[in-house]
N, C-alpha and C positions, 0 to 999 in steps of 0.2 A: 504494500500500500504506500501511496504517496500521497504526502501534504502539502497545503500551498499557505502559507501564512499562519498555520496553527502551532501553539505554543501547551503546552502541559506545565502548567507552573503548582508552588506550593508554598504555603504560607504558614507563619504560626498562628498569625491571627487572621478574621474573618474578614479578611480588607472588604468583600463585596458587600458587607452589612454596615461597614464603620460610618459613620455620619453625626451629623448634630445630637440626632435623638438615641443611639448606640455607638459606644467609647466604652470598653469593657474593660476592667480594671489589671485584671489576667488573662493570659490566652488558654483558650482551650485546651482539653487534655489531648486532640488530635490535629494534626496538621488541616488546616481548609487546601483543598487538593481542587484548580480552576484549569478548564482547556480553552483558552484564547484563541480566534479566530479570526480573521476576515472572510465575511461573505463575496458573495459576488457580485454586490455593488459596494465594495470596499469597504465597509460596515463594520467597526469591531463587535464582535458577541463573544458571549462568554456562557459556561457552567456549571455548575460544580460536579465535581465527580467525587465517586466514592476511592479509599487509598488503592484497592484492585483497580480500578476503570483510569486511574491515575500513573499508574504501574505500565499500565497495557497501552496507556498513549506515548508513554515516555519510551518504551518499546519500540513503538512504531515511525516516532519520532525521529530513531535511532537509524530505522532502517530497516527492520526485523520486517520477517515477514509473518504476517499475522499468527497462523496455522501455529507456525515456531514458537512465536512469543509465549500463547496459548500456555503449549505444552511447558514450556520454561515455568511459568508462572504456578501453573496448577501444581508444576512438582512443588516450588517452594516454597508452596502456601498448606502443601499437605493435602490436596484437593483431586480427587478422580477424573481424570481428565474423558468423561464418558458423552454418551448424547446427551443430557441435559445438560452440563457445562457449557458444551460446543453450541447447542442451541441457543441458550442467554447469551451466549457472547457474539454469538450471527446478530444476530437481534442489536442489540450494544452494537457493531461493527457498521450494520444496516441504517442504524440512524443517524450516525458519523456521516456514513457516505450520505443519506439523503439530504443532509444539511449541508453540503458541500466541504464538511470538516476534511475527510480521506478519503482521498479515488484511488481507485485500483490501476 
């Protein structure tokens, strides 16, 4: 898969909430994990992902090829790399590309 202007970024704090009315004292006990985009009318978008969907752009971002990254991942998370793995992450991969995040 190939990217065109997407970024997989990670933070301690929840930049995408920080504002006048939330300024949190301490950061959270989990990284906020964002994949940065331009659409295709030059548009930055962004969303948050969970630390696996985060893992798996930073992968792709890499160069990896999807399939690959997959199985990378499932080993070192401890996870069965079986159909229903593969199907959520079609899925995951599917909406990537329909939003023009990764084309093939």
């Amino acid at each position: 898969m190939r990217s065109y202007g997407t970024w997989p970024l990670a933070y301690q704090w929840p930049v995408q909430r920080i504002g006048v009315d939330f300024q949190p004292a301490k950061p959270p006990g989990e990284p906020t994990c964002l994949l940065v985009w331009r659409d295709g009318q030059d548009k930055v978008r962004f969303m948050q992902l969970s630390p696996f969907a985060y893992q798996l752009a930073v992968c792709l971002q890499a160069g990896a090829e999807a399939k690959s990254a997959l199985y990378d991942l499932a080993q070192s998370h401890g996870l069965p790399a079986d159909k229903h793995y593969f199907r959520n992450a079609q899925i995951l991969l599917d909406d990537w590309q329909s939003q023009g995040i990764w084309h093939l």
